[in-house]
VMD Tcl script that builds the backbone (N, CA, C; Angstrom):
set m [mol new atoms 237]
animate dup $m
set s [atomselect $m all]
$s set {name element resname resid chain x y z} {
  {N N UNK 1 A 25.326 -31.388 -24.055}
  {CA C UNK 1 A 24.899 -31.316 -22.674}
  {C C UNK 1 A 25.387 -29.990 -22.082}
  {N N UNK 2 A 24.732 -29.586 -21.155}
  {CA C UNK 2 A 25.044 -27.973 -20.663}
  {C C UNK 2 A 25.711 -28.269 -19.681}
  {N N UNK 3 A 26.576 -27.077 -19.067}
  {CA C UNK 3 A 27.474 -27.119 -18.255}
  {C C UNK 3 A 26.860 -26.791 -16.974}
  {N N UNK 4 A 27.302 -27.969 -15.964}
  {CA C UNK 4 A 26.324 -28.123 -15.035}
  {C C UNK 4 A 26.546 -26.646 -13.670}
  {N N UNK 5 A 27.390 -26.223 -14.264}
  {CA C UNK 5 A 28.316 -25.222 -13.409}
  {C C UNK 5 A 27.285 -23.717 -14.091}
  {N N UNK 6 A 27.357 -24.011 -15.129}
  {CA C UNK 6 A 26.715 -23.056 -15.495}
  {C C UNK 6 A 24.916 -22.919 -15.101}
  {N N UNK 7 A 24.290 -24.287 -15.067}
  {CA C UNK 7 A 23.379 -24.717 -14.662}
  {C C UNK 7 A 22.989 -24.143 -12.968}
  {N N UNK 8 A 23.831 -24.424 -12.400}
  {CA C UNK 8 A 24.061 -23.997 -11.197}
  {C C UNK 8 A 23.970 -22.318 -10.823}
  {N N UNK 9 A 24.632 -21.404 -11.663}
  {CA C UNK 9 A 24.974 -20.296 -11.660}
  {C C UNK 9 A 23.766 -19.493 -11.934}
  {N N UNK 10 A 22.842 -19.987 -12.568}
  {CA C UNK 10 A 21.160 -19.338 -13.387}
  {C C UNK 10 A 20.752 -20.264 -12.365}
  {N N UNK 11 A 20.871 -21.013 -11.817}
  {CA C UNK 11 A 19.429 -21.737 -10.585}
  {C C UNK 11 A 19.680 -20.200 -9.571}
  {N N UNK 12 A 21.114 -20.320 -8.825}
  {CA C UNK 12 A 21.219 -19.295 -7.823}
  {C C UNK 12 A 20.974 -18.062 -7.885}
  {N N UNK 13 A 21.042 -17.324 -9.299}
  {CA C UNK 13 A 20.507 -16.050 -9.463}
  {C C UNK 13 A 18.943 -16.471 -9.931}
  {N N UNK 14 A 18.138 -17.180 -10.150}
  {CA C UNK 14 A 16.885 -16.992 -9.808}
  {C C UNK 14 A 16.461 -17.487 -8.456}
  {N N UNK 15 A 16.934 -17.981 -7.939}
  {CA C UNK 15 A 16.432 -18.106 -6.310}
  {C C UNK 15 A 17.089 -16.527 -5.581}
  {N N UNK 16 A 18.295 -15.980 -5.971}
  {CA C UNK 16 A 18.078 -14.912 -5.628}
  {C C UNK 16 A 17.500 -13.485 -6.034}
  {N N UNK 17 A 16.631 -13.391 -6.577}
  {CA C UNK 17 A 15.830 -12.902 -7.324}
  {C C UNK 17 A 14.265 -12.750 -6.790}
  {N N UNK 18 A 13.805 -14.389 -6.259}
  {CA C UNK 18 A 13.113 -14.897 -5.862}
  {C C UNK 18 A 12.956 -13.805 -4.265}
  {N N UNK 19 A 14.566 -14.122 -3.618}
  {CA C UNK 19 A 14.155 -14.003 -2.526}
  {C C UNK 19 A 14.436 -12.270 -2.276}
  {N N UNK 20 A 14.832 -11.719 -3.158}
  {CA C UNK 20 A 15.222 -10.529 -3.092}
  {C C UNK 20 A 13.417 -9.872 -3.661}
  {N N UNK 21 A 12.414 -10.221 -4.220}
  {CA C UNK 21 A 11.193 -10.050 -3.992}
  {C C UNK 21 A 10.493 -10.277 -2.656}
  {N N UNK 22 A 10.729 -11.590 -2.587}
  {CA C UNK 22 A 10.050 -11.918 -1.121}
  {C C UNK 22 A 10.141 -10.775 0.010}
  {N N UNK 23 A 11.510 -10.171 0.085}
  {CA C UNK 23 A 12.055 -9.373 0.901}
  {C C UNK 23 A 11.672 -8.218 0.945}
  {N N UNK 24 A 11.335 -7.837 -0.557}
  {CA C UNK 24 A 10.840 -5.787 -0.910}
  {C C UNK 24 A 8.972 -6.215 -0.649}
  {N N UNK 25 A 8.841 -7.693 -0.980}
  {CA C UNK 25 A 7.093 -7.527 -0.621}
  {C C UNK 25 A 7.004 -7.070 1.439}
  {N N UNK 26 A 7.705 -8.380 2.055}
  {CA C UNK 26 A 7.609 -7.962 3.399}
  {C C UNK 26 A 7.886 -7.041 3.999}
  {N N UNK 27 A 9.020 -6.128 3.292}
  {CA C UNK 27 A 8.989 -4.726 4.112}
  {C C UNK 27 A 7.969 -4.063 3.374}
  {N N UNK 28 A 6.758 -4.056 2.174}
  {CA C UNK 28 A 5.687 -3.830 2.002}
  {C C UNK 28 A 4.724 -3.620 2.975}
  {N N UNK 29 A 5.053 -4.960 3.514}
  {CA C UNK 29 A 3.732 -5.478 4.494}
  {C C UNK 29 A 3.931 -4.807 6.408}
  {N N UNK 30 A 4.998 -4.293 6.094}
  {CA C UNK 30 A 5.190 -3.772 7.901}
  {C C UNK 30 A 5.596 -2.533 7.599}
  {N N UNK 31 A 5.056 -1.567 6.330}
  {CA C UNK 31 A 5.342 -0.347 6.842}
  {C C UNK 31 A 4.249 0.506 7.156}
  {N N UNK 32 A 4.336 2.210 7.382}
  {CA C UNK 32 A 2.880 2.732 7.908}
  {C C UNK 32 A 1.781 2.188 7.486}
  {N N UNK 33 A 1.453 1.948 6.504}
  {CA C UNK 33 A 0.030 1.885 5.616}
  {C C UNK 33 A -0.624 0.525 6.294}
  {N N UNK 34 A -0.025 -0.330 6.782}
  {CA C UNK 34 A -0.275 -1.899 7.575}
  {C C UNK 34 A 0.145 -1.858 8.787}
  {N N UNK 35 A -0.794 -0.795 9.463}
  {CA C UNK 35 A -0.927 -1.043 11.002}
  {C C UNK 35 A -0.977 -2.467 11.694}
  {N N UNK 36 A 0.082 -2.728 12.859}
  {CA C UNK 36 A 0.051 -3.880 13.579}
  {C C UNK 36 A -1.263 -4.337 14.322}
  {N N UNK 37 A -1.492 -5.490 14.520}
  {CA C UNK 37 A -2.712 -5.669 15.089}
  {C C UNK 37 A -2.642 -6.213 16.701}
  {N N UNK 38 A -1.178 -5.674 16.967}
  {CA C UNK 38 A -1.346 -6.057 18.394}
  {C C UNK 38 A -0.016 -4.621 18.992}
  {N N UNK 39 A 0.133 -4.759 20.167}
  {CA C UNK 39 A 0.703 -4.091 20.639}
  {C C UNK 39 A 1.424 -4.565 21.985}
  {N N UNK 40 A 2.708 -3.739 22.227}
  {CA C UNK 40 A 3.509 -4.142 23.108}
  {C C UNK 40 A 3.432 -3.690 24.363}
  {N N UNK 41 A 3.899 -3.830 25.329}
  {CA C UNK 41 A 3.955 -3.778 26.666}
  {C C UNK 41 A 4.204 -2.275 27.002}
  {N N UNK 42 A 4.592 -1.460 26.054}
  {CA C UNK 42 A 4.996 -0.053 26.560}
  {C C UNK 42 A 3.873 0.886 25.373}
  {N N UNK 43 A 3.113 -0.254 24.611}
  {CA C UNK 43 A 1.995 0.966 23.779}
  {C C UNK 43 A 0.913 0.492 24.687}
  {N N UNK 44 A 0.707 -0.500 25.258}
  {CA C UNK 44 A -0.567 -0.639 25.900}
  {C C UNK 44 A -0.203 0.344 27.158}
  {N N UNK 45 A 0.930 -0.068 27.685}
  {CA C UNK 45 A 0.783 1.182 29.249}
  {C C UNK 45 A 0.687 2.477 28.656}
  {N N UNK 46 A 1.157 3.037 27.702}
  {CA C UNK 46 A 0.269 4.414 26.804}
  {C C UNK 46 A -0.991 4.483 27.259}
  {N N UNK 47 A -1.513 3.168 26.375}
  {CA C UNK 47 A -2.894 3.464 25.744}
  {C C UNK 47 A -3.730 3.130 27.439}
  {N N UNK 48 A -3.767 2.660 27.944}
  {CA C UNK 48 A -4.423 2.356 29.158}
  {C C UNK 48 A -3.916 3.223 30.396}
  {N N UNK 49 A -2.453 4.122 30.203}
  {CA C UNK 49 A -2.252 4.919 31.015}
  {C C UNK 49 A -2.101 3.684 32.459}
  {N N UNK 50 A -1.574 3.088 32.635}
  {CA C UNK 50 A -0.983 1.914 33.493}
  {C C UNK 50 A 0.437 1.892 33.555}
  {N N UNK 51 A 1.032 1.299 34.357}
  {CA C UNK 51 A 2.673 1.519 34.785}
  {C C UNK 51 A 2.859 0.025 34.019}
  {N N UNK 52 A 4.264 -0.287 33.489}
  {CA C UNK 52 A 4.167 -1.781 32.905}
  {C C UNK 52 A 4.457 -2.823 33.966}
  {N N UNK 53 A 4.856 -2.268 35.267}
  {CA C UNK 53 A 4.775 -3.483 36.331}
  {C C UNK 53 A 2.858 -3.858 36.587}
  {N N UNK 54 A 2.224 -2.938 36.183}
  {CA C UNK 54 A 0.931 -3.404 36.347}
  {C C UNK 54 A 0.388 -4.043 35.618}
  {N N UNK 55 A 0.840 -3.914 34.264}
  {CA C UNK 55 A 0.838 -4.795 32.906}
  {C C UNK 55 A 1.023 -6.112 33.428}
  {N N UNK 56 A 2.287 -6.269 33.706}
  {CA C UNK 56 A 3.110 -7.592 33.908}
  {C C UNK 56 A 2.096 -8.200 34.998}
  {N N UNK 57 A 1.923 -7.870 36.367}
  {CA C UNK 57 A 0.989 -8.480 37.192}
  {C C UNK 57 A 0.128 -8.795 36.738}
  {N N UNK 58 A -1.229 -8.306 35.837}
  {CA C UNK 58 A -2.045 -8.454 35.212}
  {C C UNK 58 A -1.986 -9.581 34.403}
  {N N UNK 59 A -1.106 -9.884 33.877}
  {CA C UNK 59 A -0.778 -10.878 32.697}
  {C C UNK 59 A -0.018 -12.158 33.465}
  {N N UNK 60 A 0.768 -12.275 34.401}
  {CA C UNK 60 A 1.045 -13.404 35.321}
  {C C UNK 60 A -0.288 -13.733 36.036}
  {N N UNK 61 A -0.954 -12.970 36.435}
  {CA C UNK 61 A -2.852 -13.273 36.993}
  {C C UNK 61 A -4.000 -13.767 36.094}
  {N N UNK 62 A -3.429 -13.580 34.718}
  {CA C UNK 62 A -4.112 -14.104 33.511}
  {C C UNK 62 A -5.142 -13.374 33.686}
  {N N UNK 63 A -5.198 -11.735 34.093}
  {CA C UNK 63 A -6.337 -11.034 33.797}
  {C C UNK 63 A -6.500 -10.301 32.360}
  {N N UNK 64 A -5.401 -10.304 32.216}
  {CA C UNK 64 A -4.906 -9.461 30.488}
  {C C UNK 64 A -4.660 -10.903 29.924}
  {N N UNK 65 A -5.769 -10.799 28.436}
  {CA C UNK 65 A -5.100 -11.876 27.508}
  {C C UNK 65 A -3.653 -11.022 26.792}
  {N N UNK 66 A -3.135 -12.063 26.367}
  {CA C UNK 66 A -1.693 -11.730 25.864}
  {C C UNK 66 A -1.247 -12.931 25.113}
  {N N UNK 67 A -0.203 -12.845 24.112}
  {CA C UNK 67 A 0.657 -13.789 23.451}
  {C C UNK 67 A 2.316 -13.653 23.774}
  {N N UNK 68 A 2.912 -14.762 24.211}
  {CA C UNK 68 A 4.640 -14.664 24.599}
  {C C UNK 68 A 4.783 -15.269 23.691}
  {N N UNK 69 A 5.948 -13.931 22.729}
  {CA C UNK 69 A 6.761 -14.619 21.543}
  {C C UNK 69 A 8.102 -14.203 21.804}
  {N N UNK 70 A 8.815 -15.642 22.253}
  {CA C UNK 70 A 9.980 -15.301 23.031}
  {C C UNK 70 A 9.832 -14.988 24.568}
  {N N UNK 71 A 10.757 -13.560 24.844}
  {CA C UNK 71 A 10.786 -13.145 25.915}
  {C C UNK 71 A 9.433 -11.739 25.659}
  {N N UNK 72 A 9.103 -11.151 24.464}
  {CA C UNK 72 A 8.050 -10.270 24.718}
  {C C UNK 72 A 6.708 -10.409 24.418}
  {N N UNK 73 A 6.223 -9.819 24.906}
  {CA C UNK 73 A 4.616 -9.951 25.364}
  {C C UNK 73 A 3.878 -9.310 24.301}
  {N N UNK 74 A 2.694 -9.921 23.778}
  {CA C UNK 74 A 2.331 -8.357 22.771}
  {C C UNK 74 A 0.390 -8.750 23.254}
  {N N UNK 75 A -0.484 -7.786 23.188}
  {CA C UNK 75 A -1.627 -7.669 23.548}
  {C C UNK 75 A -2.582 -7.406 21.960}
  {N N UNK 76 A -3.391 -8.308 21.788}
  {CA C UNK 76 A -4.472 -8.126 20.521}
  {C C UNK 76 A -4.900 -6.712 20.821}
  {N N UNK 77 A -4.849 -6.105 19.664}
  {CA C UNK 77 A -5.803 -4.542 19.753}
  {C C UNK 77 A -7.265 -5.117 19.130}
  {N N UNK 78 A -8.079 -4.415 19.736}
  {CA C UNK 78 A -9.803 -4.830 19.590}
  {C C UNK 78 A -9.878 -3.606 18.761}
  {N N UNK 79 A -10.687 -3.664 17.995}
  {CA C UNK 79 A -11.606 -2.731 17.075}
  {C C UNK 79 A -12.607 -1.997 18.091}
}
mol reanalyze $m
mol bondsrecalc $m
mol representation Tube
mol addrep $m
């Protein structure tokens, strides 16, 4: 019978292994080459040339769609 200690020791280095991939794919997935598909409260007042208290009014008036994750706001970019 195998030593369950040892058993233990090869489970945890392939789960970390596992997650040490998971980790080099997702910073894959959020660097330049995978533009975000939404934008924040200080790229939209850029891009629309708006102050972000006008943002904010806009979006308490539910004239700007928007998503709250957390405390920040982020706006779908349209094609």
């Amino acid at each position: 019978m195998d030593n369950p200690f040892e058993l233990i020791v090869s489970r945890l280095d392939s789960i970390e292994n596992l997650l040490e991939k998971l980790v080099n794919d997702s910073n894959c997935l959020t660097d330049e080459n995978h533009p975000s598909k939404f934008m924040t409260v200080e790229e939209l007042s850029l891009y629309l040339n708006l102050s972000k208290g006008t943002i904010y009014h806009h979006t308490s008036s539910r004239k700007i769609p928007h998503i709250r994750k957390g405390k920040k706001l982020y706006f779908e970019k349209l094609k």
